[in-house]
NUMIPA-142448 format. One line per 2 residues: their letters; for each residue x negated, y, z negated of N, C-alpha, C. Coordinates in nm, 4 decimals, m for minus. Layout:
N
A	X Y Z X Y Z X Y Z ~ ...
! end
This chain:
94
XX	m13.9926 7.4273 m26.0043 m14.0378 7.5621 m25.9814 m13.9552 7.6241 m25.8700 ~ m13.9345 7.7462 m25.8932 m13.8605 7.8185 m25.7762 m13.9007 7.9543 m25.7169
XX	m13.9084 7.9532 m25.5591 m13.9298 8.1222 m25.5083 m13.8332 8.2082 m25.4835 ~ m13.8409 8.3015 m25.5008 m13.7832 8.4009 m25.4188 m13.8406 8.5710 m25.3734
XX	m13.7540 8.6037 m25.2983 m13.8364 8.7531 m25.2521 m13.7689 8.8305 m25.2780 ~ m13.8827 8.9452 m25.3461 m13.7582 9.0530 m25.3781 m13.8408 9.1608 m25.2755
XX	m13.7880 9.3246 m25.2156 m13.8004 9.3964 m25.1322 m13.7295 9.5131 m25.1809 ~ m13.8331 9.6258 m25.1763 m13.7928 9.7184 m25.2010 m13.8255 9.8546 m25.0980
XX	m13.7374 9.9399 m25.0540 m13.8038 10.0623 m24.9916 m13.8352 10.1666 m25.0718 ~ m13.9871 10.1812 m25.1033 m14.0349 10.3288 m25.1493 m14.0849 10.4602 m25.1048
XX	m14.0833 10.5666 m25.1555 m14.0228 10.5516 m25.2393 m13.8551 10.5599 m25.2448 ~ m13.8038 10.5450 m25.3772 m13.6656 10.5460 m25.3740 m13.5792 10.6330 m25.5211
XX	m13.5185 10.7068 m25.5068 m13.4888 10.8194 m25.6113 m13.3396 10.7960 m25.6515 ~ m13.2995 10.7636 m25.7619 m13.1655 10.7121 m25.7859 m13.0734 10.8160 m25.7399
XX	m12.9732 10.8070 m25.7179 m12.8451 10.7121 m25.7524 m12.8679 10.6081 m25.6692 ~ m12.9601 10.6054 m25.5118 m12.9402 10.5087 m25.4438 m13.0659 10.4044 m25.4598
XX	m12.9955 10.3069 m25.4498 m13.0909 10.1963 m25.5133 m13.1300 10.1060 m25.3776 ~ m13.2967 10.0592 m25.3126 m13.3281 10.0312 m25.1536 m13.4011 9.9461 m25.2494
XX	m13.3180 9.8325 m25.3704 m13.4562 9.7088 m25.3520 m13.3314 9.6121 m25.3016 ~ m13.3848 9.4556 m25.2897 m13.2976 9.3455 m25.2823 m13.3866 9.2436 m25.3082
XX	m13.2883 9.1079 m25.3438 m13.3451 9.0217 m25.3651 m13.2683 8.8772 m25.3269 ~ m13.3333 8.7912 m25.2926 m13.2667 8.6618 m25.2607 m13.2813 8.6016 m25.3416
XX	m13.1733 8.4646 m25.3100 m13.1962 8.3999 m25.4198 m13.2893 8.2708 m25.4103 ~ m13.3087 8.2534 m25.5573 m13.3973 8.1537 m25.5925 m13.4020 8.0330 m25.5015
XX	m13.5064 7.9803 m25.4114 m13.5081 7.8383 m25.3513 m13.5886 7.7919 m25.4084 ~ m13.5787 7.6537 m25.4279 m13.6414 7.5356 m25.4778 m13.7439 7.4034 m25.4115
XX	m13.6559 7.4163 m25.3170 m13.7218 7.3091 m25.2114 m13.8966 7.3989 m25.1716 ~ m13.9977 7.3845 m25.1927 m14.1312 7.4157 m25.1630 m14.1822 7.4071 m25.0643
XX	m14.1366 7.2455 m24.9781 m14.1910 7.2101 m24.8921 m14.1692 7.2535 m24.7483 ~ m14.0768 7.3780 m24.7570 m14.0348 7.3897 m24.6223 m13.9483 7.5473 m24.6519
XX	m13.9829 7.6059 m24.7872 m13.8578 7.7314 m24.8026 m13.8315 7.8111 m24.6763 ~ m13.6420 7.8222 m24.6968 m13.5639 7.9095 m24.6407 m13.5411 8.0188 m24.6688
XX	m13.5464 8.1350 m24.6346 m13.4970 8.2472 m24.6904 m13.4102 8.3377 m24.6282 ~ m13.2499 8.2944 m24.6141 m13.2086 8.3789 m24.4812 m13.0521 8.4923 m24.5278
XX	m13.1266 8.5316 m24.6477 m13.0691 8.6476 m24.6324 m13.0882 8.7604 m24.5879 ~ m12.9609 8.8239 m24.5940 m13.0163 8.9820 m24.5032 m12.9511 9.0933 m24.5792
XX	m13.0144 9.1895 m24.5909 m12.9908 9.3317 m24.6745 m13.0031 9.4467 m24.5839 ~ m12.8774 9.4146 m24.5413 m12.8283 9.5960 m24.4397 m12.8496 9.7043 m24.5490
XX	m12.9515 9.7937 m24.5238 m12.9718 9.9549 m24.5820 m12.9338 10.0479 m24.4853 ~ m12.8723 10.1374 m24.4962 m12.8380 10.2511 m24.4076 m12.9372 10.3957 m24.4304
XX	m13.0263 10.4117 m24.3637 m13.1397 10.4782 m24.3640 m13.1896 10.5836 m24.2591 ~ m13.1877 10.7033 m24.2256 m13.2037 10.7618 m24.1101 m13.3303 10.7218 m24.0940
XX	m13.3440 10.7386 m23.9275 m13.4856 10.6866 m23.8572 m13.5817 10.7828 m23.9588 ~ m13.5624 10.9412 m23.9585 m13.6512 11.0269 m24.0040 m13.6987 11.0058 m24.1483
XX	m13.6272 10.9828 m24.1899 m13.6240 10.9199 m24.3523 m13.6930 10.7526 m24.3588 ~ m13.6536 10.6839 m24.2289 m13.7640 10.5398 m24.3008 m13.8528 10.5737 m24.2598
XX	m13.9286 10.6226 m24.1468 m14.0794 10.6417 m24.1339 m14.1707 10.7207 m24.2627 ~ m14.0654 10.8006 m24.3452 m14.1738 10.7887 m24.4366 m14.1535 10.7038 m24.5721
XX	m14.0608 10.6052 m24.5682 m14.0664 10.5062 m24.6274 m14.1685 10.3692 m24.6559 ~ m14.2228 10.3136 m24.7413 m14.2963 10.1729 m24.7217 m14.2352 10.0927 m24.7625
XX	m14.2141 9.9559 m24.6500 m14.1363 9.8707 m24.7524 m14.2743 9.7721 m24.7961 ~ m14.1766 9.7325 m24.9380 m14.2912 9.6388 m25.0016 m14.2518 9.4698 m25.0283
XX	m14.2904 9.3914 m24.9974 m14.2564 9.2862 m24.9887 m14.3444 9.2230 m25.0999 ~ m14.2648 9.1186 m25.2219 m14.3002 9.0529 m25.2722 m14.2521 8.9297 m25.3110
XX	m14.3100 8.7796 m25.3341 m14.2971 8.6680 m25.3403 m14.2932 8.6302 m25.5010 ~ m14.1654 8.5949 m25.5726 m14.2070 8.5622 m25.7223 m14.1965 8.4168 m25.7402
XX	m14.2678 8.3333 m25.8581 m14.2299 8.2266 m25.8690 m14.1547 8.2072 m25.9964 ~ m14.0921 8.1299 m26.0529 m14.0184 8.1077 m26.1617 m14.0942 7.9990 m26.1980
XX	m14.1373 7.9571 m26.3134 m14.1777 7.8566 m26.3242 m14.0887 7.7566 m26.4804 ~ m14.0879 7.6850 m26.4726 m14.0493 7.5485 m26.5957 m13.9923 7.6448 m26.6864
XX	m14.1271 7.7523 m26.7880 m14.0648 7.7880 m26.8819 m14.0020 7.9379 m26.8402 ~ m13.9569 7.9598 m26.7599 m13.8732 8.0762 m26.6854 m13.9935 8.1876 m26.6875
XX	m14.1270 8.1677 m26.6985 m14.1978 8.2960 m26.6725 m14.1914 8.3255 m26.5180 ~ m14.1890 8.4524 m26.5068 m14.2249 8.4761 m26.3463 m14.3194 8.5700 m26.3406
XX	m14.3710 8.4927 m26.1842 m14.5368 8.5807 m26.1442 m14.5004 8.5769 m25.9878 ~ m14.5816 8.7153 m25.9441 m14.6021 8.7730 m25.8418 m14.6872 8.6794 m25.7823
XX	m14.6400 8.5925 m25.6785 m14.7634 8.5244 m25.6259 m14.8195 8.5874 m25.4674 ~ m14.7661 8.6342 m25.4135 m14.7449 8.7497 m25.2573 m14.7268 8.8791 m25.3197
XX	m14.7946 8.9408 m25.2400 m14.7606 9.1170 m25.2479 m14.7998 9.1671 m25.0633 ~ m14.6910 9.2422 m25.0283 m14.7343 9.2880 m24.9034 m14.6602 9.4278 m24.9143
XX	m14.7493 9.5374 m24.8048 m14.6522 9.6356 m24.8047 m14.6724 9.6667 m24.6626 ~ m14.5758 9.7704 m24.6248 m14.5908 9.7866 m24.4782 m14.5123 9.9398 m24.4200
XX	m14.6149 9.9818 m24.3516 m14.5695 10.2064 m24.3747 m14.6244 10.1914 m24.2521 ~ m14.5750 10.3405 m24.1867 m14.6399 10.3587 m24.0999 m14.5399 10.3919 m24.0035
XX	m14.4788 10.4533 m23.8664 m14.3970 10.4105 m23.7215 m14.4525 10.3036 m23.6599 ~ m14.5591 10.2973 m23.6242 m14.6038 10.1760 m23.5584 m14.5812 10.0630 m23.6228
XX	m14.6260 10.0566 m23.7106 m14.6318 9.9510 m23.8347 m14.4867 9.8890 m23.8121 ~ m14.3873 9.9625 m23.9009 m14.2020 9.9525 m23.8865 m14.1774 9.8420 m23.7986
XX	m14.2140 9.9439 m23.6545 m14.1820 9.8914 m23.5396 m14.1638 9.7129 m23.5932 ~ m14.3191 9.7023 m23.5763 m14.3706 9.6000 m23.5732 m14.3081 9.4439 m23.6617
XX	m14.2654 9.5320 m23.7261 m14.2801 9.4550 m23.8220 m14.1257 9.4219 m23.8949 ~ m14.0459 9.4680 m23.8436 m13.8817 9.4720 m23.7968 m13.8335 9.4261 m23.7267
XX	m13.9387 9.3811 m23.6525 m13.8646 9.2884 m23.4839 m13.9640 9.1401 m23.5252 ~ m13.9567 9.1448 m23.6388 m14.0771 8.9921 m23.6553 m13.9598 8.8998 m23.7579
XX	m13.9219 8.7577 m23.7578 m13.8996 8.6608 m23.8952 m13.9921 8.6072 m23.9644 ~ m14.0200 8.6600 m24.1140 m14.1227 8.5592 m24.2021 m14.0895 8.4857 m24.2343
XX	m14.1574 8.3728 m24.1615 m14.1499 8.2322 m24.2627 m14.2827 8.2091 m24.3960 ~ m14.2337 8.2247 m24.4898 m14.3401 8.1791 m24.5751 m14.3453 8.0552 m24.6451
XX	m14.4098 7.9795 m24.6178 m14.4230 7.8259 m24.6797 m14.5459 7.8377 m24.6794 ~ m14.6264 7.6911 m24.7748 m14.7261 7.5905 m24.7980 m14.7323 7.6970 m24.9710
XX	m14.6470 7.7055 m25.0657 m14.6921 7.7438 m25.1740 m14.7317 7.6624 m25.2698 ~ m14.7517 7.5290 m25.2400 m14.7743 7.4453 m25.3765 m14.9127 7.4438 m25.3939
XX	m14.9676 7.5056 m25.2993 m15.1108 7.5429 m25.3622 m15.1578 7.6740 m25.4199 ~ m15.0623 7.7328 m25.4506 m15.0445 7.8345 m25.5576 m15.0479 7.8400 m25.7058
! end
């Protein structure tokens, strides 16, 4: 089985495209996730942005499911939450 996170800033109106995604890890017992996705975004323009954070799993027969959903809006919020690293592990009880 494998995770990964995908992240998107909404909303978002084409041509420019604010999702990303890492890639697939495997190891469960301890996942890494250390990529990084530079967006170029004016301050005035992300505050009214939300980013949304989600966790997928891949499983055996390649279905994938949303097992995490987070979102996060707000200036304060941003702040907050921009100057933080998620580690997310213990999913095998998912």
């Amino acid at each position: 089985m494998f995770r990964y996170i995908k992240t998107a800033l909404l909303p978002s109106l084409p041509p420019i495209n604010m999702a990303c995604c890492t890639k697939p890890v495997e190891d469960l017992r301890k996942p890494t996730f250390g990529d990084n996705f530079p967006l170029a975004v004016p301050l005035n323009v992300l505050y009214t942005k939300t980013l949304q954070v989600n966790v997928w799993c891949i499983d055996p027969s390649q279905r994938e499911d949303c097992v995490v959903s987070s979102s996060f809006y707000y200036k304060s919020c941003w702040q907050k939450s921009m100057s933080y690293h998620f580690t997310i592990a213990g999913f095998s009880d998912i």
